[in-house]
N, CA, C and O atoms as a MOPAC input file, in Angstrom:
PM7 MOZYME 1SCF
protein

 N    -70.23400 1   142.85900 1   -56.63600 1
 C    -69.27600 1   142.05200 1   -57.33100 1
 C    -69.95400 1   141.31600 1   -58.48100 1
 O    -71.04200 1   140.74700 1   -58.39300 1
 N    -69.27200 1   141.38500 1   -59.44900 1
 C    -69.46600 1   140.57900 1   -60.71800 1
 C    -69.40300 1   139.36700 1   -60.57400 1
 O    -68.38400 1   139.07600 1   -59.94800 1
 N    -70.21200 1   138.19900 1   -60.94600 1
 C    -69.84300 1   136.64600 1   -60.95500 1
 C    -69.19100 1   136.10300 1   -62.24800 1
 O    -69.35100 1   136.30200 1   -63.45300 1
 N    -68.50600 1   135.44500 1   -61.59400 1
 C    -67.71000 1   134.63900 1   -62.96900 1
 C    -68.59100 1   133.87000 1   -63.80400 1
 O    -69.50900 1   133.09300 1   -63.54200 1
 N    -67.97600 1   134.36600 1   -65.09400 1
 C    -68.35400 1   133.19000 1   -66.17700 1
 C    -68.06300 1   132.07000 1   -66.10200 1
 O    -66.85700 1   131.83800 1   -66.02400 1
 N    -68.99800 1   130.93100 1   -66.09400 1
 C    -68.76500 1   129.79400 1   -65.84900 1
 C    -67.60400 1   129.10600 1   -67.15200 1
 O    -67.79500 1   129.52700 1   -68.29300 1
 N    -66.97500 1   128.54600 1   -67.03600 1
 C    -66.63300 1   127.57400 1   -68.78700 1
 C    -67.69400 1   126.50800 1   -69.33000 1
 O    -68.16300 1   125.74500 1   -68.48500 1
 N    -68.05500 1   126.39800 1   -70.46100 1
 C    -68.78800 1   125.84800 1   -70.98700 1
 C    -67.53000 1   124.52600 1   -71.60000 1
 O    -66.71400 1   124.82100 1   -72.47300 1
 N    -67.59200 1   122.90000 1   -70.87700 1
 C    -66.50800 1   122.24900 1   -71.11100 1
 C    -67.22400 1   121.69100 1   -72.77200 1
 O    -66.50900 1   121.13000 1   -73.60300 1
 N    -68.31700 1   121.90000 1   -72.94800 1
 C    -68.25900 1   121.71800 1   -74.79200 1
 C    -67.55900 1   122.42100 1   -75.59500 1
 O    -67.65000 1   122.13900 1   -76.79000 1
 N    -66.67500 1   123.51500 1   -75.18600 1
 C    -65.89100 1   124.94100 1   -75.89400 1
 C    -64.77600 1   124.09300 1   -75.62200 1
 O    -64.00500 1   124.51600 1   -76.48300 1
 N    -64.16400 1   123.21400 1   -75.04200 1
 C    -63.21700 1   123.39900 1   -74.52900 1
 C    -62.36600 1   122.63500 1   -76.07400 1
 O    -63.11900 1   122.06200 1   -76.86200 1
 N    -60.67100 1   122.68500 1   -76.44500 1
 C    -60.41200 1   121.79200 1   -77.55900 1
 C    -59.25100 1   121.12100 1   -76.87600 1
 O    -58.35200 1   121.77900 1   -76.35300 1
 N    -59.27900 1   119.65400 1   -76.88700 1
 C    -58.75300 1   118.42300 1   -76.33100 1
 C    -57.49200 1   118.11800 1   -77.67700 1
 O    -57.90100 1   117.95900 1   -78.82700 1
 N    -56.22400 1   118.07200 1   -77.41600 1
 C    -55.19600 1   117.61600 1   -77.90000 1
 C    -54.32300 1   116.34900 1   -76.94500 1
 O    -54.19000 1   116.17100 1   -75.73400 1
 N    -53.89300 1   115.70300 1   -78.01900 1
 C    -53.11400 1   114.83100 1   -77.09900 1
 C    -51.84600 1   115.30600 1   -76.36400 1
 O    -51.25100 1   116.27500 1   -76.83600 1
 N    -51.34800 1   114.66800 1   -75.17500 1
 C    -50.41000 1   115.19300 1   -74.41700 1
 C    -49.17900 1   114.47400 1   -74.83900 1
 O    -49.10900 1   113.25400 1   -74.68500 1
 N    -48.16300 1   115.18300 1   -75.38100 1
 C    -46.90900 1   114.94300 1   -76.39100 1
 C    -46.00600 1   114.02400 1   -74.95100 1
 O    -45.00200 1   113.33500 1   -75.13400 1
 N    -46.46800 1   114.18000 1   -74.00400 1
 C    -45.28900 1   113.51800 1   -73.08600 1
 C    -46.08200 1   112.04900 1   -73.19500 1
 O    -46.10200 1   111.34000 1   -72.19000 1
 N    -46.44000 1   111.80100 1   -73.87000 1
 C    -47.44300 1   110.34700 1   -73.87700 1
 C    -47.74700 1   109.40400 1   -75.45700 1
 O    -48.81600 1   109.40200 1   -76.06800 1
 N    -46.40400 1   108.60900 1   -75.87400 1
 C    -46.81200 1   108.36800 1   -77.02300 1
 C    -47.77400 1   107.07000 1   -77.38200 1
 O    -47.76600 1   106.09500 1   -76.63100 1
 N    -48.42100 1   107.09900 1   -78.30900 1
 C    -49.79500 1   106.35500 1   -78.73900 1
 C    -49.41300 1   105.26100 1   -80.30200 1
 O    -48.50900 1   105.54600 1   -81.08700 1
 N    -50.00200 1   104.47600 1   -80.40000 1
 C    -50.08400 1   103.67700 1   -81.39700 1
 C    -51.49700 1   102.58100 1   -81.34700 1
 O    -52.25600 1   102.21300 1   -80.45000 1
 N    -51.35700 1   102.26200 1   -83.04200 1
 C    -52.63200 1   101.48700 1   -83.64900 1
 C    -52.41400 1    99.96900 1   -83.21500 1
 O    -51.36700 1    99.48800 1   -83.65000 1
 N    -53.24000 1    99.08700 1   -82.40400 1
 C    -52.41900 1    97.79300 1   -82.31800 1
 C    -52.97100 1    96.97500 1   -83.95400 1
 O    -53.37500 1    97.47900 1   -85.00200 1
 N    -52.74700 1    95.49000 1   -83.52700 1
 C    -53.12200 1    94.94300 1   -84.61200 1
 C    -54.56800 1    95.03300 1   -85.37400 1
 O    -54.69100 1    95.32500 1   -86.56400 1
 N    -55.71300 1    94.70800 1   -84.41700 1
 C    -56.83900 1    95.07200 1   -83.94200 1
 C    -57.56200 1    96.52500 1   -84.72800 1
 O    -58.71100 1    96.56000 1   -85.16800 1
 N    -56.66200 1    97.55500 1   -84.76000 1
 C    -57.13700 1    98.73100 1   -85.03600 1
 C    -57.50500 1    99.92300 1   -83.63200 1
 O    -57.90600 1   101.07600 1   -83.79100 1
 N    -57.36900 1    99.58400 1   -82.96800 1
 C    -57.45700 1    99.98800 1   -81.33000 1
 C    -56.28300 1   100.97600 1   -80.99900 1
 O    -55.13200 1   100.63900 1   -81.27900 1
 N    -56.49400 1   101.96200 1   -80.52000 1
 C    -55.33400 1   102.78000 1   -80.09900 1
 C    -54.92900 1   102.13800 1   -78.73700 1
 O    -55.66900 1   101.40000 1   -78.08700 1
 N    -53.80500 1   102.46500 1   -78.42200 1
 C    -53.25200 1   101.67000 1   -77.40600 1
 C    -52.23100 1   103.29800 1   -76.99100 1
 O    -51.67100 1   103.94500 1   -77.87600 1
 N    -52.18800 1   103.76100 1   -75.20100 1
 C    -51.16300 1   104.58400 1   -75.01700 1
 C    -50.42100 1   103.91300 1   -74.00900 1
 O    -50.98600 1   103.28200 1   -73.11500 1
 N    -49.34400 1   104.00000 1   -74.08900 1
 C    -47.80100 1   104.31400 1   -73.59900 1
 C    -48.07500 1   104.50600 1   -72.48200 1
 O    -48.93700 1   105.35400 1   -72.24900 1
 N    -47.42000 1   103.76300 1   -71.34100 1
 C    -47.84400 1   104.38700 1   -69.53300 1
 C    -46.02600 1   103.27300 1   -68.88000 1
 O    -45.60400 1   102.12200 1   -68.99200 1
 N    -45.66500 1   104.29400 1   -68.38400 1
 C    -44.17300 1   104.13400 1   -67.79100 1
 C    -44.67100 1   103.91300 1   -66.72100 1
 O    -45.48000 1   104.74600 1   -66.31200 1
 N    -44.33800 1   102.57900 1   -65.78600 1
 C    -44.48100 1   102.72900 1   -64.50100 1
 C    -43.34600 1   102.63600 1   -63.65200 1
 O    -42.48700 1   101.75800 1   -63.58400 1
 N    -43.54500 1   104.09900 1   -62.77500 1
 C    -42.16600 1   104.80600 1   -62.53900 1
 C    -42.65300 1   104.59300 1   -60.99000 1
 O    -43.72600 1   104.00900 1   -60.84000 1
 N    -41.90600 1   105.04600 1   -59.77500 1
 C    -42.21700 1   105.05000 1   -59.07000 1
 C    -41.37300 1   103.96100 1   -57.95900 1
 O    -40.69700 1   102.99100 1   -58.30200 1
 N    -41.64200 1   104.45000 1   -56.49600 1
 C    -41.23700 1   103.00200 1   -56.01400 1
 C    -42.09300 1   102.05000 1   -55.61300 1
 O    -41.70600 1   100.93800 1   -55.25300 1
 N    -43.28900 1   102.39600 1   -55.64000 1
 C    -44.43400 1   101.05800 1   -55.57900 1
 C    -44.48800 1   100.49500 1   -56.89900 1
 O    -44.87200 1    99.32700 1   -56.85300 1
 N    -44.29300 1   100.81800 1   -57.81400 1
 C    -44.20500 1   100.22800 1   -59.01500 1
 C    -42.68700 1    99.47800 1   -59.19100 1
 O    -42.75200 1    98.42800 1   -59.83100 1
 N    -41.61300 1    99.78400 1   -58.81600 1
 C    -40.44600 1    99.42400 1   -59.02200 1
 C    -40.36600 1    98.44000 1   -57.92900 1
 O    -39.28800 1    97.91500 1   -57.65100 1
 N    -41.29700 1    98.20400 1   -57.38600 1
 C    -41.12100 1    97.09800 1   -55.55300 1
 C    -42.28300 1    95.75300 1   -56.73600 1
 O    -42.14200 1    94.53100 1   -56.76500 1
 N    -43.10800 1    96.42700 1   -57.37000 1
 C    -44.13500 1    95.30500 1   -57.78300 1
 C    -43.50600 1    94.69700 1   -59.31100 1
 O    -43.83600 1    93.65300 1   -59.87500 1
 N    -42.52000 1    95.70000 1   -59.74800 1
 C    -41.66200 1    95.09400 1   -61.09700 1
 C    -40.98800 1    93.81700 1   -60.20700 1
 O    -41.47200 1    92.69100 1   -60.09100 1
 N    -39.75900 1    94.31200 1   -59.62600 1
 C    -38.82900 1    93.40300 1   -58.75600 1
 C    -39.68800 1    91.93800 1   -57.95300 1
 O    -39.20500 1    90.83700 1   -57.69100 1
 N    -40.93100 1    92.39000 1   -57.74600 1
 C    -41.31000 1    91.34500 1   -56.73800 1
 C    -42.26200 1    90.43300 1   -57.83500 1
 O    -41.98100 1    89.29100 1   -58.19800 1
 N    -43.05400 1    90.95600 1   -58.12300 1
 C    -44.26700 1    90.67800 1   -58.88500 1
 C    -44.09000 1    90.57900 1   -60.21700 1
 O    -45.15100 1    90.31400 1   -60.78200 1
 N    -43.30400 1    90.67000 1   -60.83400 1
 C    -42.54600 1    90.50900 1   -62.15600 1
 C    -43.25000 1    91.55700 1   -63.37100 1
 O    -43.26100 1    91.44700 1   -64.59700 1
 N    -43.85500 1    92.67200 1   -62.40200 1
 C    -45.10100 1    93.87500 1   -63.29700 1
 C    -44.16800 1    94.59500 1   -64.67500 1
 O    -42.95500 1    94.65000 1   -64.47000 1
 N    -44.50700 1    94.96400 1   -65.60700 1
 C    -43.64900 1    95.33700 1   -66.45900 1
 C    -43.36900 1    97.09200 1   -66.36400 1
 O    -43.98700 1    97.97700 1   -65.77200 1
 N    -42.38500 1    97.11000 1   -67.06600 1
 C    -41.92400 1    98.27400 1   -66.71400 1
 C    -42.78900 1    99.81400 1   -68.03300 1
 O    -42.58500 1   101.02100 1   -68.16500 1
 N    -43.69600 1    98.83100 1   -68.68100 1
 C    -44.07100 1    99.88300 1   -69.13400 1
 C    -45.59400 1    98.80400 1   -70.10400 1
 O    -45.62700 1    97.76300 1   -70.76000 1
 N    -46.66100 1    99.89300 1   -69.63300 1
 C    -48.07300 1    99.02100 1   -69.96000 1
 C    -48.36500 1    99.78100 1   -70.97300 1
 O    -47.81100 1   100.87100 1   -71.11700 1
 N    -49.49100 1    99.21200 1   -72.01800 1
 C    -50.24000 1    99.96000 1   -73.01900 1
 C    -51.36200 1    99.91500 1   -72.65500 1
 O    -51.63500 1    98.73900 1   -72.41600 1
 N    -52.54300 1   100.83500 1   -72.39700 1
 C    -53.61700 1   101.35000 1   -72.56400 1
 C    -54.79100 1   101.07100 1   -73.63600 1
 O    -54.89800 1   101.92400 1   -74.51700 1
 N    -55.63800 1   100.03500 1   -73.66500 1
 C    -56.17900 1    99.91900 1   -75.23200 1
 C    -57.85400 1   100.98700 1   -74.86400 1
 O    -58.67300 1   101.10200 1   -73.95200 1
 N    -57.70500 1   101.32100 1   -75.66900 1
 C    -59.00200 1   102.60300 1   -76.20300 1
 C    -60.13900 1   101.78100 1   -76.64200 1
 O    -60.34300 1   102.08800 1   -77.81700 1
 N    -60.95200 1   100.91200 1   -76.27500 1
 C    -61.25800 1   100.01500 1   -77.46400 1
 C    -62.92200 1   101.04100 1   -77.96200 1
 O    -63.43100 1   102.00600 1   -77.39200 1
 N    -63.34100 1   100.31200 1   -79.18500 1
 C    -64.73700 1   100.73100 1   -80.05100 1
 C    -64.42700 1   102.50500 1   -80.18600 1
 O    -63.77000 1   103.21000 1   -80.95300 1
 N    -65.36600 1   102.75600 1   -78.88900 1
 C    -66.00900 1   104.50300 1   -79.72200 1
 C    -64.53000 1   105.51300 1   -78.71200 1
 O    -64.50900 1   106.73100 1   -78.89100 1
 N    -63.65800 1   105.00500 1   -77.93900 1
 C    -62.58800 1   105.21700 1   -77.71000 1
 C    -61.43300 1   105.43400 1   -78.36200 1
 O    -60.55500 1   106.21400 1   -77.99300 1
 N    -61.41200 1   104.59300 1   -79.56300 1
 C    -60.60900 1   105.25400 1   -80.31300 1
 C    -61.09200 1   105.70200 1   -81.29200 1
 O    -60.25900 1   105.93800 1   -82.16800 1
 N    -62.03300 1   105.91300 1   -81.52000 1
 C    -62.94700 1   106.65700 1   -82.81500 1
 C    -62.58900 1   108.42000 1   -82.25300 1
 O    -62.19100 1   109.29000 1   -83.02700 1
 N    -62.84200 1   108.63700 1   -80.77000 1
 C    -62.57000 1   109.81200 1   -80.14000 1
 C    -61.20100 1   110.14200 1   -80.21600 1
 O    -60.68400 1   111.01300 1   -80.91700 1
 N    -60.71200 1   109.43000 1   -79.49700 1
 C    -58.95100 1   109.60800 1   -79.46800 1
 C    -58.53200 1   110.45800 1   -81.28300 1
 O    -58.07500 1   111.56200 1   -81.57800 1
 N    -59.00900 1   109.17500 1   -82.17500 1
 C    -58.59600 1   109.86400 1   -83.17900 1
 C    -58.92600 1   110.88400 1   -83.94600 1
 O    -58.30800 1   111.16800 1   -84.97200 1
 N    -60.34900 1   111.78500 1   -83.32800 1
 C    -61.11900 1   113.17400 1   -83.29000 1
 C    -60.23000 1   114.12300 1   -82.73900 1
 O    -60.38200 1   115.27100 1   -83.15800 1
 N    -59.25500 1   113.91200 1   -81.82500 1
 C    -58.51800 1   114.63500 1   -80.74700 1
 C    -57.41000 1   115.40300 1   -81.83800 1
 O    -56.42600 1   114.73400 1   -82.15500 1
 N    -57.52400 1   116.53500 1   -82.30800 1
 C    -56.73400 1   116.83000 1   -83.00900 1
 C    -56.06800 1   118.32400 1   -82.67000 1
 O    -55.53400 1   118.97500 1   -83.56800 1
 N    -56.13200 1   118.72200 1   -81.54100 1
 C    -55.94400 1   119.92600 1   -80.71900 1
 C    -56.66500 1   121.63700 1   -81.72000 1
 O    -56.36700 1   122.82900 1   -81.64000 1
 N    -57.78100 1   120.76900 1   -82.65000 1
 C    -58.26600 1   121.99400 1   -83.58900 1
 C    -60.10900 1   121.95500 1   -82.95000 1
 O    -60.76100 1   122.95000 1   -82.63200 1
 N    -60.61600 1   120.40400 1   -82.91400 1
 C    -62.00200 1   120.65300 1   -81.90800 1
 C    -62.27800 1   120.71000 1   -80.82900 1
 O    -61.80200 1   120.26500 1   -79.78500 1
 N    -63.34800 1   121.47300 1   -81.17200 1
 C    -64.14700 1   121.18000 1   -79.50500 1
 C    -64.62100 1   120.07600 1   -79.10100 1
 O    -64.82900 1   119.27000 1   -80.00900 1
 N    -64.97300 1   119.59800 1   -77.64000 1
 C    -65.77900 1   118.57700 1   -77.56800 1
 C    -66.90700 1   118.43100 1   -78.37500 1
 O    -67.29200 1   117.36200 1   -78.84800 1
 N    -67.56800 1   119.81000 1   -78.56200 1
 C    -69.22000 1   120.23200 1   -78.98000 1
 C    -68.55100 1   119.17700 1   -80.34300 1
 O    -68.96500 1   118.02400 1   -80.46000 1
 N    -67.72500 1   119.62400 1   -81.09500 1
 C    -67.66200 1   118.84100 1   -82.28300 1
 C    -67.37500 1   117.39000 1   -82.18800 1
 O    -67.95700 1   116.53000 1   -82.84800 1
 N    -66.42300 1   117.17300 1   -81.30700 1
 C    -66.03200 1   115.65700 1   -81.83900 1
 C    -67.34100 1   114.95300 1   -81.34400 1
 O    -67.71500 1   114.10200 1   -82.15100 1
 N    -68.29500 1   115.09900 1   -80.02700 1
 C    -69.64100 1   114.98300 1   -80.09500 1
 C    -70.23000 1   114.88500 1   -81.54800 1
 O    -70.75500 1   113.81500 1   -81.85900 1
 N    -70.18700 1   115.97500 1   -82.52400 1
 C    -71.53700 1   115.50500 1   -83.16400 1
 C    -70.56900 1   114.28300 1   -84.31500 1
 O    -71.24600 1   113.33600 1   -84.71500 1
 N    -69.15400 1   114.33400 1   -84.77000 1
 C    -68.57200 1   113.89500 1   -85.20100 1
 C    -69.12500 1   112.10500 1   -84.77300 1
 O    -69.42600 1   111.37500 1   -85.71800 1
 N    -69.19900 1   111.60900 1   -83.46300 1
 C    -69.37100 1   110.83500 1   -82.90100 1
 C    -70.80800 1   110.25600 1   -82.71400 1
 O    -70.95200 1   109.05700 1   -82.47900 1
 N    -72.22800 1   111.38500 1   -82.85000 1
 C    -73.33200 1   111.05800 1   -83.32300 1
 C    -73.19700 1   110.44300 1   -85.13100 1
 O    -73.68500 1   109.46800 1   -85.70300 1
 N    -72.46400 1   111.35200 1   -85.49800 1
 C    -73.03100 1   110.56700 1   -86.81100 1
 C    -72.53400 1   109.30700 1   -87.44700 1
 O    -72.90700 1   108.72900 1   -88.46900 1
 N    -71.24900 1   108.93000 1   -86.25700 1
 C    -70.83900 1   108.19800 1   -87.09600 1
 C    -70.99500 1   106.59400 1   -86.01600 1
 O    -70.29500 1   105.59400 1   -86.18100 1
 N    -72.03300 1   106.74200 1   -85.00900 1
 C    -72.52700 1   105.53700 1   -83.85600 1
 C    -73.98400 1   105.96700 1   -83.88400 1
 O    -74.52800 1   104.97300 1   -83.40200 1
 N    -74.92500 1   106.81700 1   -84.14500 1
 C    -76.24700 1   107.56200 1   -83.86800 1
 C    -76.67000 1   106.87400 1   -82.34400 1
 O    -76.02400 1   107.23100 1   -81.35900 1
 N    -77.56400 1   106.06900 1   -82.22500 1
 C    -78.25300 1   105.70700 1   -81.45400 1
 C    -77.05600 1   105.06900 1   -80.24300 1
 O    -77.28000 1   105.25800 1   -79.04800 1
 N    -76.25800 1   104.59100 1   -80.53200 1
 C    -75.48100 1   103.29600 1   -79.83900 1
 C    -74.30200 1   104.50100 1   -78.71900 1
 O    -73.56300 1   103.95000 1   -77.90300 1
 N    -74.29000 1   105.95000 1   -78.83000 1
 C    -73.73500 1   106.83000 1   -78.71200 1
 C    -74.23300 1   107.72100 1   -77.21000 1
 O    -73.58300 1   108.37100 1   -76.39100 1
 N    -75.92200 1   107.32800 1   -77.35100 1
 C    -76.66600 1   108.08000 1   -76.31500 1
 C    -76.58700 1   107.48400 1   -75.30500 1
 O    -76.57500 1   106.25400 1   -75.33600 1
 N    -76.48300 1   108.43400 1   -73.67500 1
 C    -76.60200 1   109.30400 1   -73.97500 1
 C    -75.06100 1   110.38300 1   -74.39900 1
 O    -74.02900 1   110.25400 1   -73.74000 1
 N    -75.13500 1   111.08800 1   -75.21700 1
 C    -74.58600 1   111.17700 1   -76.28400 1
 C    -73.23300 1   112.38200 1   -75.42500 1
 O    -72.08000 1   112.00700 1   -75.21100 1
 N    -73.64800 1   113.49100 1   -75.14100 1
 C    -72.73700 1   114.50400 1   -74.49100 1
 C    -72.33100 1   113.99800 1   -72.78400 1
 O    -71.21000 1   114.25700 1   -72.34500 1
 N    -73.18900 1   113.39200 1   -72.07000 1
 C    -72.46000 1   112.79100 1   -70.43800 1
 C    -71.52100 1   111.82200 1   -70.68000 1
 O    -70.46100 1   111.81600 1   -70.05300 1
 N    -71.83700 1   110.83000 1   -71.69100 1
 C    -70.48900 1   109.94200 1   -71.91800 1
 C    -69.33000 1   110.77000 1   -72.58700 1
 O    -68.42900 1   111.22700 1   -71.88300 1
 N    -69.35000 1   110.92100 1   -73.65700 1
 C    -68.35300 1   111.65000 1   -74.15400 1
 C    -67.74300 1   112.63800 1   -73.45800 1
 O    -66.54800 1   112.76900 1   -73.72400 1
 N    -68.39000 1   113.69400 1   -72.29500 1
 C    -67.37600 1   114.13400 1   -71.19100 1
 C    -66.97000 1   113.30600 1   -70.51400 1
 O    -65.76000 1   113.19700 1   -70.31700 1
 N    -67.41700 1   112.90000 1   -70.24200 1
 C    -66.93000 1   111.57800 1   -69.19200 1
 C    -65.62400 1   111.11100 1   -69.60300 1
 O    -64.61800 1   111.31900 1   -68.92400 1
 N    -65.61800 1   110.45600 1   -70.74800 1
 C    -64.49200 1   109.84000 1   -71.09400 1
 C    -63.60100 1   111.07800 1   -71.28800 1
 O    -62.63000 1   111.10300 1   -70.53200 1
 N    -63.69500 1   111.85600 1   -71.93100 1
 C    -62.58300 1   113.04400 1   -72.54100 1
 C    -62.26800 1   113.68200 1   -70.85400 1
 O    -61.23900 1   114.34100 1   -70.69900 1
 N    -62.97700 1   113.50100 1   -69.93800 1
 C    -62.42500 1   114.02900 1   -68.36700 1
 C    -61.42100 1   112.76500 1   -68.03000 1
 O    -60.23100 1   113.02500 1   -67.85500 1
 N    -61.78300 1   111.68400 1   -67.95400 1
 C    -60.93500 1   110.55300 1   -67.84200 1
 C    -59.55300 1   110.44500 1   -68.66900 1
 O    -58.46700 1   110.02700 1   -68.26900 1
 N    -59.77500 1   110.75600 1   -69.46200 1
 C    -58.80100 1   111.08700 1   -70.64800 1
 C    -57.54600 1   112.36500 1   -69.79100 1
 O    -56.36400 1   112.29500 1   -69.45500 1
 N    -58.49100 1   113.30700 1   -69.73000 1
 C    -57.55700 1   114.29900 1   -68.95200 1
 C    -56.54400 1   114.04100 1   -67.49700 1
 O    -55.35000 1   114.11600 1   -67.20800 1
 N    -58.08400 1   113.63000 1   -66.69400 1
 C    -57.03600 1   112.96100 1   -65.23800 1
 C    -56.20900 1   112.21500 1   -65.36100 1
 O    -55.38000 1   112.33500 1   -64.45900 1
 N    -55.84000 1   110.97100 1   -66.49300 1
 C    -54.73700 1   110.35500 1   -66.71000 1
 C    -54.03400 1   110.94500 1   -67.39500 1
 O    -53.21200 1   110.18700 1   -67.90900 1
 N    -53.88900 1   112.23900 1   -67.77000 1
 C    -53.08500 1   113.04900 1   -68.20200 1
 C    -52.49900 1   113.01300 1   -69.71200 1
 O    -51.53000 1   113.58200 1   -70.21600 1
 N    -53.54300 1   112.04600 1   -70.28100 1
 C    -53.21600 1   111.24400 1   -71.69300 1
 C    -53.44500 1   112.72800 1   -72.80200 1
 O    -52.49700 1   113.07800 1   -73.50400 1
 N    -54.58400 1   113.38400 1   -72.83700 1
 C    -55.09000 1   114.98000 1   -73.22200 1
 C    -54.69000 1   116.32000 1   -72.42900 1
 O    -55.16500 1   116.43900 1   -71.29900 1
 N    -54.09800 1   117.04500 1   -72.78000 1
 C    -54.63400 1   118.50600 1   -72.36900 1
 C    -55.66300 1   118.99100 1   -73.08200 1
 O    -56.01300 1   118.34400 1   -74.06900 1
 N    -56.42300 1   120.32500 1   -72.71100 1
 C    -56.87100 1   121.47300 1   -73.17700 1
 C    -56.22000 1   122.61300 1   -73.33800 1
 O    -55.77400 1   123.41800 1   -72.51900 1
 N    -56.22000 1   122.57800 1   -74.71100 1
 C    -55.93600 1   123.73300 1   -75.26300 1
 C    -56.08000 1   124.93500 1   -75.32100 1
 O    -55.10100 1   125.58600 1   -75.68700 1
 N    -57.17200 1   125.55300 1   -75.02900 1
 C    -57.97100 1   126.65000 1   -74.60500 1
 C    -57.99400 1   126.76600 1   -72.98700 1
 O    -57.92800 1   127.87400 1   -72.45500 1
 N    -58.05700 1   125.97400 1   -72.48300 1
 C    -58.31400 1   126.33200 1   -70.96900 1
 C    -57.12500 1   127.04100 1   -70.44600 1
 O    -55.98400 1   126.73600 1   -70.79200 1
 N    -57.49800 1   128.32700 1   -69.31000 1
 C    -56.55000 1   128.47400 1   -68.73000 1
 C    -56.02100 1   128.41800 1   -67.48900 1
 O    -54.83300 1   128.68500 1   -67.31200 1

């Protein structure tokens, strides 16, 4: 048997997820859109006075990424995009930046484009 090709997640290209809308706050900070739906959320609106819908702030090299996210790069790119424009303050440079762009995904804020 043949072994699978692994995916290389630097190939991969990160777009934002259209069911999720985003804006600039005053600040300059991206901020996303999060509905809290649910009935533990609808027990902590009613009880706890929680709001019915939170914003997300991206802050510093978070939204520098976010706004790299253009469903045309790869990580490999918005990486070096992100070295040149933090150098040192960036490293280490590719574990954070997956990191966050995986975080990004599990909250469902990004898909991948390429992946299948």
């Amino acid at each position: 048997m043949a072994k699978k090709k692994a995916d290389n997640f630097l190939d991969y290209i990160p777009k934002h997820n259209s069911l999720y809308e985003y804006r600039t706050n005053e600040n300059g900070l991206i901020e996303v859109k999060i509905v809290n739906k649910g009935l533990f959320n609808r027990i902590a609106q009613i009880f706890f006075k929680r709001p019915k819908v939170s914003w997300i702030e991206l802050p510093g090299m978070g939204t520098f990424i976010w706004n790299q996210i253009d469903g045309k790069r790869t990580v490999y790119e918005i990486g070096q995009l992100l070295k040149n424009e933090y150098g040192q303050e960036a490293e280490p440079l590719y574990e954070r930046l997956c990191t966050f762009i995986k975080s990004l995904h599990n909250s469902c804020f990004i898909v991948y484009e390429n992946k299948k």
